[in-house]
C-alpha positions in Angstrom: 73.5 22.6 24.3 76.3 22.6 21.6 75.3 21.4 18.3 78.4 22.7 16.4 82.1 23.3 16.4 83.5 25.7 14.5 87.2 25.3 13.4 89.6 26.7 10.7 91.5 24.1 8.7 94.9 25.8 9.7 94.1 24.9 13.3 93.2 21.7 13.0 95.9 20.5 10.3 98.4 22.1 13.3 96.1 20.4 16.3 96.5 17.4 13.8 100.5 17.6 12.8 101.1 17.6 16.8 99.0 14.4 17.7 101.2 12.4 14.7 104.5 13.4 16.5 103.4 12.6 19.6 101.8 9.3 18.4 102.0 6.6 20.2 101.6 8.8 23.0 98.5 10.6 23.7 98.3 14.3 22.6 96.2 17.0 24.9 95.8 20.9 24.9 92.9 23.0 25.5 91.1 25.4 23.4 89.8 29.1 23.3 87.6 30.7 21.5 83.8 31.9 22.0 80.4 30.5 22.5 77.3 31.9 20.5 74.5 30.4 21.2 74.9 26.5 19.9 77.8 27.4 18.2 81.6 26.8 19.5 84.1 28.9 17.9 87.4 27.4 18.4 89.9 30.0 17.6 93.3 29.2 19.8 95.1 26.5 21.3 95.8 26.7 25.4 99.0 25.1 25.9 98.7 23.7 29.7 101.4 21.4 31.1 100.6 17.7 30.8 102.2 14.6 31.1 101.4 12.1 28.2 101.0 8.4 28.4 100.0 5.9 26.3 96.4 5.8 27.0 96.0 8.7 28.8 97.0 12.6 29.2 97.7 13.8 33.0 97.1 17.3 34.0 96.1 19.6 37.0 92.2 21.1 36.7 93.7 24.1 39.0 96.0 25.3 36.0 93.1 25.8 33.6 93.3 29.6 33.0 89.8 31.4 32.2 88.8 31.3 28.4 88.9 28.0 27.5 86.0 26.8 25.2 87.0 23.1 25.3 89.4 20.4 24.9 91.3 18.7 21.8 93.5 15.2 22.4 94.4 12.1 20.5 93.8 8.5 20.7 95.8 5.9 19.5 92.8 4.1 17.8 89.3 5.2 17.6 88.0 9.0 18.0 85.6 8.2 21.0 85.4 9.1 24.5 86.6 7.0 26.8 84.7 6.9 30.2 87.5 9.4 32.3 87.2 11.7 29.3 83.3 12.4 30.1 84.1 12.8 33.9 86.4 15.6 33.1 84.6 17.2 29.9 82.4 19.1 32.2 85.8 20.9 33.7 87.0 21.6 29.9 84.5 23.7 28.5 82.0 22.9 25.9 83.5 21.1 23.3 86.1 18.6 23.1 87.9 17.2 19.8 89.2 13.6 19.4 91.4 12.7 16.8 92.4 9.2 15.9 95.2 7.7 13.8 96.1 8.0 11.1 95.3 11.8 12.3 93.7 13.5 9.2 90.7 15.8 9.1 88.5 12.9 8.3 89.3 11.2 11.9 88.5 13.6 14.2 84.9 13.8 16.3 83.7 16.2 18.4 82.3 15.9 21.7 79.6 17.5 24.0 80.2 17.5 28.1 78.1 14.7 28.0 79.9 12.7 25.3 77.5 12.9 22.6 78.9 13.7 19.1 78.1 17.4 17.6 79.1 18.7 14.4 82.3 19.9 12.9 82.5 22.9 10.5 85.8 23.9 9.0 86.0 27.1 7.8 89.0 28.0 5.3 90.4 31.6 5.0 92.7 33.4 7.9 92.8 31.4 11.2 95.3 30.6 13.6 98.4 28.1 13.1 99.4 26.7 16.4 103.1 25.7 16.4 104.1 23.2 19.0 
């Protein structure tokens, strides 16, 4: 059972930056990183092919390569799953990110496979800056 997901700032401000420009649309990706124990370390963004919509984000389970540690998308108004996201958390990993507009640190949730809400820890100091 996950009770925490661990993310530097720089990743989520980029995670962030890329759900505003995509905004209305939905944005998706995947995430890798590593599992200790409770903890979820989310360290990269997986960029998988996906075709956006306004409520939804489309993509194909087969293309999810091996590594992946959970899932991070945007919703156009509140930072909760929405019934099709819990049927495919299972498939993503162990922890899935929501972030809602207006998109800032302060509106994103994090998920279990089940849907219930874990922590968030952001860490500061060297992490990743995904550029989409």
């Amino acid at each position: 059972m996950v009770l925490e997901a661990i993310i530097s700032r720089d990743l989520l401000v980029s995670l962030l930056e890329a759900a505003r420009r995509k905004f209305p649309m939905e944005f998706f990706s995947l995430l890798g990183g590593e599992v200790e124990g409770e903890n979820v370390y989310i360290t990269e963004v997986i960029y998988v092919p996906w075709k956006e919509g306004y409520h939804h984000a489309i993509f194909d389970l087969n293309q999810i390569p091996p590594g992946v540690v959970g899932s991070f998308h945007s919703h156009p108004s509140v930072a909760k799953p929405s019934s099709a996201d819990i049927r495919s958390f299972p498939y993503l990993g162990y922890v899935h990110l929501i972030a809602s507009y207006p998109f800032g640190i302060e509106n994103v949730r994090a998920f279990d496979t089940g849907g219930r809400e874990v922590r968030i820890r952001i860490i500061e100091g060297k992490g990743q800056r995904a550029s989409f």
